[in-house]
Rosetta silent file (secondary structure, phi, psi, omega in degrees, C-alpha in Angstrom):
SEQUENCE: XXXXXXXXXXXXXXXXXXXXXXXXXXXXXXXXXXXXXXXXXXXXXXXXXXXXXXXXXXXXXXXXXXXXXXXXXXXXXXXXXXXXXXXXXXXXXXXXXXXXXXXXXXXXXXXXXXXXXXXXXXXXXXXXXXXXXXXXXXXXXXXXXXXXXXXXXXXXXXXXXXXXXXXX
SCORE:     score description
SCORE:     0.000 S_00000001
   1 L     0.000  119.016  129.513  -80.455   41.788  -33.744 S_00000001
   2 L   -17.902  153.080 -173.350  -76.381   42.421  -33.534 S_00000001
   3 L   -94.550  -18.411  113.251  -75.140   45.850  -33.617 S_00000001
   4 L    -9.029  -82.221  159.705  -74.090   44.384  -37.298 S_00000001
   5 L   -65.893    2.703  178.444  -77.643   44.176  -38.426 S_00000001
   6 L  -111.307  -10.366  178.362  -79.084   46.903  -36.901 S_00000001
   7 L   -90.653   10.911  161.470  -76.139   49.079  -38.778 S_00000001
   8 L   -89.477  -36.205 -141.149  -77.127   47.138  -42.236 S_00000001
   9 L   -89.938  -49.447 -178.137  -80.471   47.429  -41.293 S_00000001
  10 L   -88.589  -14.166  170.111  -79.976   51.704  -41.183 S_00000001
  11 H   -92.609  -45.340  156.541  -77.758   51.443  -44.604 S_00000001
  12 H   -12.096  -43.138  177.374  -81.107   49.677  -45.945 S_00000001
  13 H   -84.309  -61.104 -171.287  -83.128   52.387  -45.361 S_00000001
  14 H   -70.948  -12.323  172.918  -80.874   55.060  -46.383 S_00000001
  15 L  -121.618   73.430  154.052  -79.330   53.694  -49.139 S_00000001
  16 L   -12.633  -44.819 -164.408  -81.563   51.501  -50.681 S_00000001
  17 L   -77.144  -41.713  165.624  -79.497   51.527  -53.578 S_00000001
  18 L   -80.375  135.777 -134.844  -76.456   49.606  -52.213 S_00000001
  19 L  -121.021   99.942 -174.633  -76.294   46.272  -51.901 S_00000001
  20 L   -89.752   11.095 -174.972  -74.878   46.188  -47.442 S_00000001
  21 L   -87.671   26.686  159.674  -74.996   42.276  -47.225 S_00000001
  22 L  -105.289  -18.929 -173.380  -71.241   42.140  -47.384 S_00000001
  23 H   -91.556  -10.635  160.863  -70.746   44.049  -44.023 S_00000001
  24 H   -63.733  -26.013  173.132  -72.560   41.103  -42.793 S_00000001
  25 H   -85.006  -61.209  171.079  -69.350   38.860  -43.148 S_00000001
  26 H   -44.804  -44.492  179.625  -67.005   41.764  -43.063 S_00000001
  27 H   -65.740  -49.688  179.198  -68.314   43.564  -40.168 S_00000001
  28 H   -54.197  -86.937  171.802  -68.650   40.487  -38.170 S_00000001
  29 H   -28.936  -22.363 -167.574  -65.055   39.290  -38.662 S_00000001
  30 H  -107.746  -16.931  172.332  -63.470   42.570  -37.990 S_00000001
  31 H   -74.592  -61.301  158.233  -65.599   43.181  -34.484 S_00000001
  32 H   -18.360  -70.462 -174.164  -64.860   39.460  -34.023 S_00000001
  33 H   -74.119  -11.354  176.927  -61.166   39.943  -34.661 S_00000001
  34 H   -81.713  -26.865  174.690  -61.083   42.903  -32.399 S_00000001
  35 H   -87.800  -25.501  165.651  -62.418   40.852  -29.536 S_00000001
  36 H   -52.353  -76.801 -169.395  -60.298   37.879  -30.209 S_00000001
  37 H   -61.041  -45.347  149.518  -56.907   39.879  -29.930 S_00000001
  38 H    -0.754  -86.222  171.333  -58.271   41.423  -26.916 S_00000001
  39 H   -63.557  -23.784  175.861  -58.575   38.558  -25.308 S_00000001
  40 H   -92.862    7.469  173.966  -54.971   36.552  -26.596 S_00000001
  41 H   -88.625  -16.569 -171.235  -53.215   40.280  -25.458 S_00000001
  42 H   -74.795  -44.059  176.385  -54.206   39.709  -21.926 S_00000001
  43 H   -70.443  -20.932 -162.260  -52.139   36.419  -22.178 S_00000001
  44 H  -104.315  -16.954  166.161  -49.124   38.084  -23.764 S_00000001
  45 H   -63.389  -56.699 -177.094  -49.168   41.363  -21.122 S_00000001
  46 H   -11.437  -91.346  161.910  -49.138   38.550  -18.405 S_00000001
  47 L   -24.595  -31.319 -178.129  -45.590   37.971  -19.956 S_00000001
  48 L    91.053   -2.026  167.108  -44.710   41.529  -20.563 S_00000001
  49 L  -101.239  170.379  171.924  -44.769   41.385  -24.154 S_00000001
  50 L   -77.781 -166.992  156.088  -46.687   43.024  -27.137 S_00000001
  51 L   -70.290  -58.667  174.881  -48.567   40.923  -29.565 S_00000001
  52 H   -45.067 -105.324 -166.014  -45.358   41.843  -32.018 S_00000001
  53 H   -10.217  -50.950 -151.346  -42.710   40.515  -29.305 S_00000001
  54 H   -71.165  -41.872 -170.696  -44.336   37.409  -28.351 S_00000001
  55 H   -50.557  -40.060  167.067  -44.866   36.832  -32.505 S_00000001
  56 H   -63.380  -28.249 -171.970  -40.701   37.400  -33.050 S_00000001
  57 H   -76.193  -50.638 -171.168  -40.036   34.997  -29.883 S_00000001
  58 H   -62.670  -54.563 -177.195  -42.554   32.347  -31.506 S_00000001
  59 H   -60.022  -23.477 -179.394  -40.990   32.508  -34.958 S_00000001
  60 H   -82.778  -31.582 -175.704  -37.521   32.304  -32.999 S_00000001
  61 L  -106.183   11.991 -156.118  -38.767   29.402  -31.246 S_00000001
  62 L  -127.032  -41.430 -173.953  -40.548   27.672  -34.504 S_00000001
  63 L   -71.571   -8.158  175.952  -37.069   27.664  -35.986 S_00000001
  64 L    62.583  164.767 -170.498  -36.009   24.834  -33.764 S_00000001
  65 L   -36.947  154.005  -30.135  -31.851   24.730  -32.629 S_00000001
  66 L   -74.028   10.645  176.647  -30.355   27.099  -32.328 S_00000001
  67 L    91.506   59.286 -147.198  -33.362   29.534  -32.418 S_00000001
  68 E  -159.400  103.682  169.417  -32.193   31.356  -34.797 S_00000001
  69 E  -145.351  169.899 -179.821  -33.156   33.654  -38.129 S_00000001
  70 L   -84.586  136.613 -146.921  -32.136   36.250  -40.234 S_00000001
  71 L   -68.717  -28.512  168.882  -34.149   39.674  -39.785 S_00000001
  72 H   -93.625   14.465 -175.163  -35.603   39.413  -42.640 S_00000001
  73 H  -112.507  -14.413  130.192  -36.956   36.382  -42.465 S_00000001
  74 H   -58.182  -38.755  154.402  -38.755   37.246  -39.322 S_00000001
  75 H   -55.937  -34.580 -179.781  -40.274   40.199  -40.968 S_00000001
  76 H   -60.749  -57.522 -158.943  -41.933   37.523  -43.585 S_00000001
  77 H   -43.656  -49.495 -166.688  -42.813   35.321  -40.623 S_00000001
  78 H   -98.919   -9.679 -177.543  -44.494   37.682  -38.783 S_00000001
  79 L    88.687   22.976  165.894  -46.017   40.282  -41.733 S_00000001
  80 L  -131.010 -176.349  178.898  -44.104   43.279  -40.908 S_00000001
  81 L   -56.270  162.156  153.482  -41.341   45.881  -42.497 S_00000001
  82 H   -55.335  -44.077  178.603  -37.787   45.506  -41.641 S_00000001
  83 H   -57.620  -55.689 -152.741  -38.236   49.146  -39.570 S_00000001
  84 H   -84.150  -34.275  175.344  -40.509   47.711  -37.655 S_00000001
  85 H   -53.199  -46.680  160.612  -38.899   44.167  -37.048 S_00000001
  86 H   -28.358  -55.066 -168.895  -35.838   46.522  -35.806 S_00000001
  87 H   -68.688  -64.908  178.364  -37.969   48.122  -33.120 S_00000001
  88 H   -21.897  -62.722 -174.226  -39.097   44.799  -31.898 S_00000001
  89 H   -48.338  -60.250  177.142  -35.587   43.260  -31.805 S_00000001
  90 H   -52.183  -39.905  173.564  -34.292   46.166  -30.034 S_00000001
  91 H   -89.487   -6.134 -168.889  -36.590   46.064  -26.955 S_00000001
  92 H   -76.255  -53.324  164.235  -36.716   42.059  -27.210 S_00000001
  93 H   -42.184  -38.489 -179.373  -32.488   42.290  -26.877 S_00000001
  94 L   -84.278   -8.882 -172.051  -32.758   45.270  -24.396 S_00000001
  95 L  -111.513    9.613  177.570  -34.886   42.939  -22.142 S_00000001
  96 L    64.314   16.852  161.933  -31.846   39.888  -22.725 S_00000001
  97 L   -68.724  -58.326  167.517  -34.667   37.819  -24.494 S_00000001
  98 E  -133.396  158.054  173.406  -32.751   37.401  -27.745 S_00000001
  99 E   -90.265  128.026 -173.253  -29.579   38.042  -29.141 S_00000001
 100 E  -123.576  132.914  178.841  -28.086   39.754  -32.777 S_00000001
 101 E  -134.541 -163.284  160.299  -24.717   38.849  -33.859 S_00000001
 102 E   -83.324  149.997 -170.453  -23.210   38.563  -37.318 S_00000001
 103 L   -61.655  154.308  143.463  -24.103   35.437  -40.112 S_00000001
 104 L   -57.178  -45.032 -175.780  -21.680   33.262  -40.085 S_00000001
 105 L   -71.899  -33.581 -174.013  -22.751   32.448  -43.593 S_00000001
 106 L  -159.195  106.180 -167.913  -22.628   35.968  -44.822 S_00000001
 107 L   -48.417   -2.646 -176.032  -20.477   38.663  -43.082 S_00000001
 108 L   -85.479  -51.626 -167.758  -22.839   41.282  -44.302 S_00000001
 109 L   -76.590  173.250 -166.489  -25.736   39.889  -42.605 S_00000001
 110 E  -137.615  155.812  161.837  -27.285   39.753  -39.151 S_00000001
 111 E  -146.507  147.107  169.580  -28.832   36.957  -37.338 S_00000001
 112 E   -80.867  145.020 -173.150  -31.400   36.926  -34.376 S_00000001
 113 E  -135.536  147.053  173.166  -30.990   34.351  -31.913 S_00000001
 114 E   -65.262  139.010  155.322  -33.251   33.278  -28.894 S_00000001
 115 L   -92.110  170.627  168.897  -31.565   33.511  -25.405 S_00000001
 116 L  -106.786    9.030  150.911  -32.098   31.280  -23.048 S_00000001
 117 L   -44.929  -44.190  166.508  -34.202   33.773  -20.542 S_00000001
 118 H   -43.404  -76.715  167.611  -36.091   34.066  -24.230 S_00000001
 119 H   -13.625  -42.800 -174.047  -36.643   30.555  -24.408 S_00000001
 120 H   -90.776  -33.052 -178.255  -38.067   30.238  -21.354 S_00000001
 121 H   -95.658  -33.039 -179.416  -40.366   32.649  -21.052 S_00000001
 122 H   -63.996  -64.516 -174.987  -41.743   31.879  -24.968 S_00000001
 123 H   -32.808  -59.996 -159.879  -41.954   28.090  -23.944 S_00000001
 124 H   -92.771  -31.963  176.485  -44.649   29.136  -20.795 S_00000001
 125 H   -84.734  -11.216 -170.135  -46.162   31.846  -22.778 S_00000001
 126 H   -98.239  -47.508 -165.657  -46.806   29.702  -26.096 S_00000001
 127 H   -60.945  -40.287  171.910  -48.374   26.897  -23.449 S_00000001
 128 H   -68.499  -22.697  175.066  -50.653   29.564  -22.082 S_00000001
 129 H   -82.232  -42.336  156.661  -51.595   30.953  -25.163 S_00000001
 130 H   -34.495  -73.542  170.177  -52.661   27.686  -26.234 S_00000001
 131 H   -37.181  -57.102  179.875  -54.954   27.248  -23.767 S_00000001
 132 H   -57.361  -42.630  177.430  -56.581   30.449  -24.538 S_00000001
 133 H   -53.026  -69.302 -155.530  -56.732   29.858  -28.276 S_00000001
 134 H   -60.584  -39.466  155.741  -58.535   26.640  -27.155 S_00000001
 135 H   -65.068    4.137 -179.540  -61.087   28.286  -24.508 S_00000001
 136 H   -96.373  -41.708  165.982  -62.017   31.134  -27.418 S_00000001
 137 H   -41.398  -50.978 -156.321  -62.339   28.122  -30.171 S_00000001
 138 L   -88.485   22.449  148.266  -64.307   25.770  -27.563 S_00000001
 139 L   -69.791  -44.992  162.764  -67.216   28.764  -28.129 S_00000001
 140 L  -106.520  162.913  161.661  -67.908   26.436  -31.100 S_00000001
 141 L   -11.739 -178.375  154.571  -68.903   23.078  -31.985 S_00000001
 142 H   -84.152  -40.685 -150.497  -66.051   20.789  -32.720 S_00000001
 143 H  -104.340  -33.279  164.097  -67.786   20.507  -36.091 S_00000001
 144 H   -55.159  -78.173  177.797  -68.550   24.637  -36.233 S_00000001
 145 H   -18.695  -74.090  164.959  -64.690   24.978  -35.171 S_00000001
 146 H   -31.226  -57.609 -158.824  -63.816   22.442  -38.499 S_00000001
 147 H   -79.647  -36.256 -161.288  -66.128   23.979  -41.336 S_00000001
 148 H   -81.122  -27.739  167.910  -65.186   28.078  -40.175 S_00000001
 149 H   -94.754    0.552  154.778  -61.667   27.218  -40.516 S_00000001
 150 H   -69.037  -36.138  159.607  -62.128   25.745  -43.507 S_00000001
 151 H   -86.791    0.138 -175.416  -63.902   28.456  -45.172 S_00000001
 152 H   -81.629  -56.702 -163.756  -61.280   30.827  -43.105 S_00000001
 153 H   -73.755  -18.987  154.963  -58.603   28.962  -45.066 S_00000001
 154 H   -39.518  -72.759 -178.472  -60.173   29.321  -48.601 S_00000001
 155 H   -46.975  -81.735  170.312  -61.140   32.691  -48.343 S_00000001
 156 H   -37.299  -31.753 -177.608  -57.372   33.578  -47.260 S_00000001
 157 H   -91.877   39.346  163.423  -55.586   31.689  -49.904 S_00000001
 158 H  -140.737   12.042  168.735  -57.189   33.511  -52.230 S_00000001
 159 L  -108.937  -49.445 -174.957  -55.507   36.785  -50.736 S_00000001
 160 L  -131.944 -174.448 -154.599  -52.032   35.203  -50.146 S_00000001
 161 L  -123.249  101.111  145.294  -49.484   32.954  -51.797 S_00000001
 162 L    31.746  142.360 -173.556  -48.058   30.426  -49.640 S_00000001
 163 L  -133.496  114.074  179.404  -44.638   31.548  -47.466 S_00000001
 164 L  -103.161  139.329  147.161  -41.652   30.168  -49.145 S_00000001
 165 L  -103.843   90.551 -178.655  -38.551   30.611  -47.262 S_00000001
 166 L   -40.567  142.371  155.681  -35.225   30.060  -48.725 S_00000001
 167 L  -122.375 -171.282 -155.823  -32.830   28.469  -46.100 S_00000001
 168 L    58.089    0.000    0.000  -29.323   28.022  -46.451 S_00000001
């Protein structure tokens, strides 16, 4: 019995009344996801980043030449405020990892840009984090691995809407 089932298993008794067989999915995924980033944070302290850094350098590196986006279009990318995208930038920029200058396109605007000290260091940390994604994954089946992200990818798209990005 999982520390999951033995805490359904004590809402059972005392609450009778409640239906706990949802903390069977839920609980499990969120202990899950707590052990998972655990383990991919180890690869991004290697590097000297957060989880948040390495996620602005990867979206910066996703955009293909020049490396490039507008702030708020890293906040979409990565799922956080504009305040918070700020903080990020500012220690990513204070460490000579990326670059902010003005749009060309719209003198109002800002755009982040990869360096190429950025570049470099995303490039060896995105290879290594692969590899980790793939020893945490290789815990399942080939065929387990297939069906859970397939019910992973239901279940979410029925929370979020596709991420349209204007460009241009």
């Amino acid at each position: 019995m999982d520390h999951i089932a033995r805490i359904q298993q004590e809402w059972a008794r005392e609450r009778p009344d409640v239906d706990v067989g949802p903390q069977g999915v839920i609980g499990r995924l969120h202990r899950l996801a707590g052990h998972l980033t655990e383990q991919l944070c180890v690869v991004y302290r290697r590097y000297g980043l957060g989880e948040g850094e390495f996620d602005v350098l990867a979206a910066l590196r996703r955009a293909g030449p020049p490396f490039e986006r507008a702030p708020g279009e890293l906040a979409a990318f990565t799922m956080v405020t504009t305040g918070a995208m700020t903080k990020r930038v500012d220690r990513l920029e204070r460490d000579g990892l990326v670059t902010r200058r003005r749009s060309e396109n719209d003198g109002r605007g800002r755009v982040v840009a990869l360096t190429a000290a950025g570049r470099e260091l995303i490039d060896r940390a995105f290879t290594e984090h692969m590899r980790n994604e793939r020893r945490l994954v290789d815990e399942l089946t080939p065929e387990e691995a297939a069906q859970l992200e397939s019910l992973l990818a239901t279940w979410l798209a029925r929370f979020e809407t596709p991420l349209r990005v204007e460009t241009g």
